[in-house]
PyMOL CGO cylinders between C-alpha atoms (Angstrom):
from pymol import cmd
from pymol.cgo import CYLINDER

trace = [
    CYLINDER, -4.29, -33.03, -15.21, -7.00, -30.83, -13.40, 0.3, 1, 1, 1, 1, 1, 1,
    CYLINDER, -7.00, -30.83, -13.40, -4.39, -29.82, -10.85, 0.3, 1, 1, 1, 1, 1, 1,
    CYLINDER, -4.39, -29.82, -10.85, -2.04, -28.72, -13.31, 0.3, 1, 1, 1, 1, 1, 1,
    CYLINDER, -2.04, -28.72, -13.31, -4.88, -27.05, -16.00, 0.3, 1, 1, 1, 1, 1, 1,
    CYLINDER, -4.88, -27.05, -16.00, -5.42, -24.67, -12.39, 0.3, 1, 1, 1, 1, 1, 1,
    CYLINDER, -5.42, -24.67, -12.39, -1.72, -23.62, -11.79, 0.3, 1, 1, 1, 1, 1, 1,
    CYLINDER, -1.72, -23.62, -11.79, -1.73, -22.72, -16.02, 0.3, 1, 1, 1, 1, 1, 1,
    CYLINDER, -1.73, -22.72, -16.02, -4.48, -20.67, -14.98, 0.3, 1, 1, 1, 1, 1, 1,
    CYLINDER, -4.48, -20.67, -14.98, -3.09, -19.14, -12.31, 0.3, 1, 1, 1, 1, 1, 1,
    CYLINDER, -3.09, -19.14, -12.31, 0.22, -18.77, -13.01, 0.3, 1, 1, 1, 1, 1, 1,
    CYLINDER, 0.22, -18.77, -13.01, -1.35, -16.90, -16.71, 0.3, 1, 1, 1, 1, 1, 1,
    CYLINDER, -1.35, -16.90, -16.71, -3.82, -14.59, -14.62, 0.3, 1, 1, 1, 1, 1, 1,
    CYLINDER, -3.82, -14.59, -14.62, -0.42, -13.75, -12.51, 0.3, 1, 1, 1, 1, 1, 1,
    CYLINDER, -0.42, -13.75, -12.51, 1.37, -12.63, -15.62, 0.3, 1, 1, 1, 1, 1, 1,
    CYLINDER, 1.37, -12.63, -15.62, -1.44, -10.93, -16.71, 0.3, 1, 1, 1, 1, 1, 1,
    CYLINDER, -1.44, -10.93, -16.71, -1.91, -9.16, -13.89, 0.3, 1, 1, 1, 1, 1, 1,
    CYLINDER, -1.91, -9.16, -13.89, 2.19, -8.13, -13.77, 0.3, 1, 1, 1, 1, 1, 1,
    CYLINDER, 2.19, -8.13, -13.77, 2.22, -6.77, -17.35, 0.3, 1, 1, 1, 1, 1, 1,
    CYLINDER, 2.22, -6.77, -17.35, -1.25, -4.81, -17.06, 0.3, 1, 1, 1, 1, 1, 1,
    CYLINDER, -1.25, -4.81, -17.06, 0.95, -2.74, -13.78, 0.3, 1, 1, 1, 1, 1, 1,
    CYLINDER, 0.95, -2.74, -13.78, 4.40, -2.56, -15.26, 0.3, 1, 1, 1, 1, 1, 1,
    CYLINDER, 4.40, -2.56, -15.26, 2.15, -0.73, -18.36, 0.3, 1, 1, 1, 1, 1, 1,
    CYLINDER, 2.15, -0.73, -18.36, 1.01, 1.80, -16.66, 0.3, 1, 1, 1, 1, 1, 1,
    CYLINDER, 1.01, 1.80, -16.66, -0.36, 4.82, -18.92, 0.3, 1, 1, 1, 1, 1, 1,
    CYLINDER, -0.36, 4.82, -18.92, 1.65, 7.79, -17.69, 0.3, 1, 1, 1, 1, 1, 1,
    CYLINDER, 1.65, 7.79, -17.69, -0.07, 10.57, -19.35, 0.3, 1, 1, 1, 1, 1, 1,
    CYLINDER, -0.07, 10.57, -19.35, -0.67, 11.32, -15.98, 0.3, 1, 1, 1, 1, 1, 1,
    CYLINDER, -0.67, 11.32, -15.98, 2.78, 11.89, -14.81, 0.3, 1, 1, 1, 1, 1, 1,
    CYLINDER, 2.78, 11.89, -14.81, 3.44, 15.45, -13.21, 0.3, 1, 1, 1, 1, 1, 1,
    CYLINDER, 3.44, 15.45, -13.21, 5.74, 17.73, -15.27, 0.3, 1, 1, 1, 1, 1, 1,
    CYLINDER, 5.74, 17.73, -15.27, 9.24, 16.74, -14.10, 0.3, 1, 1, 1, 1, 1, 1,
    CYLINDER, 9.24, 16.74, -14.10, 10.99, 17.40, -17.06, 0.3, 1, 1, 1, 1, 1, 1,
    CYLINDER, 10.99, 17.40, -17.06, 9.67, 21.19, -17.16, 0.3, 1, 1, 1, 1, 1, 1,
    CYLINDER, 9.67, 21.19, -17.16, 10.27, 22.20, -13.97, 0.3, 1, 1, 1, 1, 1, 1,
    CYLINDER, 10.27, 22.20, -13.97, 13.16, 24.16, -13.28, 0.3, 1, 1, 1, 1, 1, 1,
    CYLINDER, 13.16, 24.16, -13.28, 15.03, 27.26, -14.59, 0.3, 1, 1, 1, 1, 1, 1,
    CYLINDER, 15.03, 27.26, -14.59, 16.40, 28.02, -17.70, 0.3, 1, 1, 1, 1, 1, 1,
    CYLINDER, 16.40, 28.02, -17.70, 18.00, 30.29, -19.60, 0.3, 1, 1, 1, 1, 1, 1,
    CYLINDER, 18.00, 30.29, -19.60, 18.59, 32.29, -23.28, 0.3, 1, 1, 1, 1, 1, 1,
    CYLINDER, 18.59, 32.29, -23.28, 20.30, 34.72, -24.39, 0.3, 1, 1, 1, 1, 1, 1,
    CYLINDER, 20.30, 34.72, -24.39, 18.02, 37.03, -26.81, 0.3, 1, 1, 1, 1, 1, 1,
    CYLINDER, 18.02, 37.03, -26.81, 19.93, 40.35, -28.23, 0.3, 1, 1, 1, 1, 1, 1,
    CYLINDER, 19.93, 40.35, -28.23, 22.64, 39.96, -25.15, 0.3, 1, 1, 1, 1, 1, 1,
    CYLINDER, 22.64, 39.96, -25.15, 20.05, 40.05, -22.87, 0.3, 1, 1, 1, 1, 1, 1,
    CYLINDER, 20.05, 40.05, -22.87, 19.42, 37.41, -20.42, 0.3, 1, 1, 1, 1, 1, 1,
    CYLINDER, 19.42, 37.41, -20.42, 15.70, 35.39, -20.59, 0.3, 1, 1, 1, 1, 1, 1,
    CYLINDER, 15.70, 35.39, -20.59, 15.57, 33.24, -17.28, 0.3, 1, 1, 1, 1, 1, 1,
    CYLINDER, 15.57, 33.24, -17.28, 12.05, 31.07, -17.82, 0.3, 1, 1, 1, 1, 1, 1,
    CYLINDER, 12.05, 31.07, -17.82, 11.55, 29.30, -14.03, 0.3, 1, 1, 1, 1, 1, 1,
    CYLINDER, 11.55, 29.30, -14.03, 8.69, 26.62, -14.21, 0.3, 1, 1, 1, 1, 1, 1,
    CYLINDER, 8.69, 26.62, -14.21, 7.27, 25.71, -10.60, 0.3, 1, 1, 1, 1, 1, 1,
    CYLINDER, 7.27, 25.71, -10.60, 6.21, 22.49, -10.05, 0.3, 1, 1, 1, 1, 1, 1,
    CYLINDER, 6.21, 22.49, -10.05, 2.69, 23.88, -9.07, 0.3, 1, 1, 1, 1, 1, 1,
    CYLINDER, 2.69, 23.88, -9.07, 1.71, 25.21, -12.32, 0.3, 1, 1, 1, 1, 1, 1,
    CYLINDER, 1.71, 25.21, -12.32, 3.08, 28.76, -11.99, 0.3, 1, 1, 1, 1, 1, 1,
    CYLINDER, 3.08, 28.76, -11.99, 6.48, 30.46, -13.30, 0.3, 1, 1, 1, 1, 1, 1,
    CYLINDER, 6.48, 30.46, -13.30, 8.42, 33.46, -13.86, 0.3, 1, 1, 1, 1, 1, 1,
    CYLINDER, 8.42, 33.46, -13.86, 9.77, 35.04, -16.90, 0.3, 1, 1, 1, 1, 1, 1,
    CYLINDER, 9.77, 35.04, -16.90, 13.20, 37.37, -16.08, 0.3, 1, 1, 1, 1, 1, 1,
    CYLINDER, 13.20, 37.37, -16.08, 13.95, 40.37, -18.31, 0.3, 1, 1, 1, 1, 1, 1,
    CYLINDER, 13.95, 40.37, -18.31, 17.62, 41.86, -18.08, 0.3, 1, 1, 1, 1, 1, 1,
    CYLINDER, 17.62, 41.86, -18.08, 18.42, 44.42, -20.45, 0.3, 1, 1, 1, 1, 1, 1,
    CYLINDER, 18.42, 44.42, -20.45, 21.40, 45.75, -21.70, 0.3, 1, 1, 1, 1, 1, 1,
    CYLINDER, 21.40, 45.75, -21.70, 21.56, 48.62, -18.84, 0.3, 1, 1, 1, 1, 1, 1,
    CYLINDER, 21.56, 48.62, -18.84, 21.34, 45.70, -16.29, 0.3, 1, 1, 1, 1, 1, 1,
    CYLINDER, 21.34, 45.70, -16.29, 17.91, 47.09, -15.39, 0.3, 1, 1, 1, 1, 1, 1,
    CYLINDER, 17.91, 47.09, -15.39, 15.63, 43.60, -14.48, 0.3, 1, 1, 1, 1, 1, 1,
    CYLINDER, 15.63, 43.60, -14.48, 12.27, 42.67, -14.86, 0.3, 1, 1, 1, 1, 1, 1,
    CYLINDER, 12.27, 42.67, -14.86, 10.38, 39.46, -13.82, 0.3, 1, 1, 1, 1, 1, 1,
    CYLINDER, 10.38, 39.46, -13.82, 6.57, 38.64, -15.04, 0.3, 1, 1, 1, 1, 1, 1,
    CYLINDER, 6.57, 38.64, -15.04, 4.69, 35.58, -13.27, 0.3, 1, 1, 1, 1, 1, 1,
    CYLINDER, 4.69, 35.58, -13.27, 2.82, 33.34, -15.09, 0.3, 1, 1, 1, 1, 1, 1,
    CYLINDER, 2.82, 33.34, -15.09, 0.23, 30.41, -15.12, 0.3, 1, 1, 1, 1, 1, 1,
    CYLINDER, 0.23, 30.41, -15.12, 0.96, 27.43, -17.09, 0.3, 1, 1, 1, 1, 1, 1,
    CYLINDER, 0.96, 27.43, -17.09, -0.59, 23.56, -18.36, 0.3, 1, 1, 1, 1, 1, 1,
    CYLINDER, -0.59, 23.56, -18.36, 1.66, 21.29, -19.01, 0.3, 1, 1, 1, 1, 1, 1,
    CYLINDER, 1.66, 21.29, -19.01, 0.46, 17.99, -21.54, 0.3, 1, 1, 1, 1, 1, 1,
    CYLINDER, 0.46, 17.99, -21.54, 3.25, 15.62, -21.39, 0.3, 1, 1, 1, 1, 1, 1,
    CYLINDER, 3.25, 15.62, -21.39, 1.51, 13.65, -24.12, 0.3, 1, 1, 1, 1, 1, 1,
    CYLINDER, 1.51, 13.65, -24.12, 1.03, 16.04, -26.66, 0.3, 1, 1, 1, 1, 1, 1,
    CYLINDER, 1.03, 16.04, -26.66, 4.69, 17.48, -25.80, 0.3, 1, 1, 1, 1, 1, 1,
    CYLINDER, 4.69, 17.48, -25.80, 2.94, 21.02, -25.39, 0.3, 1, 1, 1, 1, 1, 1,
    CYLINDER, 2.94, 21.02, -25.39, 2.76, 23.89, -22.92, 0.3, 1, 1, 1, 1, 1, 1,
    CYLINDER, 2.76, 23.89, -22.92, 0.19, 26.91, -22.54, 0.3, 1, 1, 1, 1, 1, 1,
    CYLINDER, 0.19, 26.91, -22.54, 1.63, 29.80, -20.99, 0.3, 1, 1, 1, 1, 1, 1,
    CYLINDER, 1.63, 29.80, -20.99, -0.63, 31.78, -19.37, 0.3, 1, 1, 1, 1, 1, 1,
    CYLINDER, -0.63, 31.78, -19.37, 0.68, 35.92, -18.74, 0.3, 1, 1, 1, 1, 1, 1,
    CYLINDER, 0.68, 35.92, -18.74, 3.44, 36.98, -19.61, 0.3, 1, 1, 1, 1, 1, 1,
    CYLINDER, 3.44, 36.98, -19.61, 5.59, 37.20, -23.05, 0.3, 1, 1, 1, 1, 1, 1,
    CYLINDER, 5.59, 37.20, -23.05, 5.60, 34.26, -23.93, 0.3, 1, 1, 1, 1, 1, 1,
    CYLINDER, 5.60, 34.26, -23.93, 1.72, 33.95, -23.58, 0.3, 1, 1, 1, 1, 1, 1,
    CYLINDER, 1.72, 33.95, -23.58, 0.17, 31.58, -25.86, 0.3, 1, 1, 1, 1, 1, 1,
    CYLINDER, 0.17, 31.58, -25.86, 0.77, 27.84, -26.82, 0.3, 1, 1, 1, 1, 1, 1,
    CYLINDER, 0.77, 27.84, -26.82, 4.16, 26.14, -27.42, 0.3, 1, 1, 1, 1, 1, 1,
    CYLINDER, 4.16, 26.14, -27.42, 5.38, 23.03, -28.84, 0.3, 1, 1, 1, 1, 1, 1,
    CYLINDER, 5.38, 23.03, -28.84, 8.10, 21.68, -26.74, 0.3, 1, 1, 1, 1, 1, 1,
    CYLINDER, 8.10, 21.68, -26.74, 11.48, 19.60, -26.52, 0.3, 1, 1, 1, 1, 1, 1,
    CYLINDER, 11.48, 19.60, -26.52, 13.00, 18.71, -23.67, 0.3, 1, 1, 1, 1, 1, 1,
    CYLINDER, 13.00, 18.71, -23.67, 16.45, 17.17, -23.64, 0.3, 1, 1, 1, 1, 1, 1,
    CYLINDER, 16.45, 17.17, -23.64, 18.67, 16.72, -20.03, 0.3, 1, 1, 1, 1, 1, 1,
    CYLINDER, 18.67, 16.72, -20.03, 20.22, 20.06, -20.58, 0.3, 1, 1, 1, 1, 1, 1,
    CYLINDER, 20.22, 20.06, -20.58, 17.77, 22.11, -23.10, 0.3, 1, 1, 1, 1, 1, 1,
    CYLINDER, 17.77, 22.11, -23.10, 14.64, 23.28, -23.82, 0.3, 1, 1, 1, 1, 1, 1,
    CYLINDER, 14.64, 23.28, -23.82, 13.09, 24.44, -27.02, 0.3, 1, 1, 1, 1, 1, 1,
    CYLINDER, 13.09, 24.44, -27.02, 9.48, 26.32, -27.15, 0.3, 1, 1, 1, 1, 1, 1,
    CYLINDER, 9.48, 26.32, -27.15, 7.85, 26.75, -30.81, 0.3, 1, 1, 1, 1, 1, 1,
    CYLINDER, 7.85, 26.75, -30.81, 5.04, 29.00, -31.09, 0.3, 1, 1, 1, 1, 1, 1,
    CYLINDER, 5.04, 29.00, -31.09, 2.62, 28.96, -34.23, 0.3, 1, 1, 1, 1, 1, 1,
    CYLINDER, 2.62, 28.96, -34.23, 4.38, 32.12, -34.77, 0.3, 1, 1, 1, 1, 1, 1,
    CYLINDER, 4.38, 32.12, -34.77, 6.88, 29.59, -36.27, 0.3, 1, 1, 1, 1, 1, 1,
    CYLINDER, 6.88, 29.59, -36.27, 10.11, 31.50, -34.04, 0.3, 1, 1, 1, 1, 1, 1,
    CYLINDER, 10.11, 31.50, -34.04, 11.84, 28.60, -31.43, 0.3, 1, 1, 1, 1, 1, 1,
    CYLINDER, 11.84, 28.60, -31.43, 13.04, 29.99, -28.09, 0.3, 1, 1, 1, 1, 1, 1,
    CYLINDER, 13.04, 29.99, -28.09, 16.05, 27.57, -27.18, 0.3, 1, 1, 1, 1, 1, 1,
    CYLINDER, 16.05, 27.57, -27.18, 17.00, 27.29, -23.76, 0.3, 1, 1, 1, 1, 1, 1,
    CYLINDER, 17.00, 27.29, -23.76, 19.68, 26.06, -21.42, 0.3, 1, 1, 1, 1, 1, 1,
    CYLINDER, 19.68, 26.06, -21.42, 18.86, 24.47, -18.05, 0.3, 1, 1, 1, 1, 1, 1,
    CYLINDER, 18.86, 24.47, -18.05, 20.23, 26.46, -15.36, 0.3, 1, 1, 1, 1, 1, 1,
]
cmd.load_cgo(trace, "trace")
């Protein structure tokens, strides 16, 4: 019986142990969904938003003459709180965001949604 109350135990503090590391809290996780480019169309003029995968970005301006500008930025990603601060350019300040496979959406407290399309 003493044999068998010690494999219990064991074979508990194993399970334990295996549902503590399949739970891992991944707050932490880098910004994978993010990253990339994508793209809108504002007033038939392009908006190509790049996110790096080492905080930075670029913001590309074509207008209507086919004249193009591009802005870098800074940015802080929180995966938990489904929020991004862009830092310089703009669309400088903080956005709410939605991610999807092939779209992106970025709401400002100015209450106006950006919605783009991965590229």
């Amino acid at each position: 019986m003493k044999n068998f109350f010690r494999f219990l135990m064991l074979a508990l503090l194993a399970t334990t142990t295996m549902v503590n590391v399949a739970c891992s809290d991944d707050d932490d996780a880098p910004a994978n969904a993010l990253i990339g480019t994508w793209v809108e169309d504002i007033d038939d003029m392009p908006y190509i938003l790049t996110f790096n995968a080492n905080g930075t970005g670029s913001l590309q301006l074509t207008n209507s003459g086919g004249t193009s500008m591009s802005t870098p930025f800074e940015y802080i990603y929180y995966a938990a709180e489904h929020q991004v601060d862009i830092i310089g350019s703009a669309l400088a300040g903080s956005h709410y965001v939605v991610i999807t496979a092939n779209s992106l959406v970025l709401s400002p407290s100015s209450g106006i949604n950006y919605y783009f399309k991965r590229q």
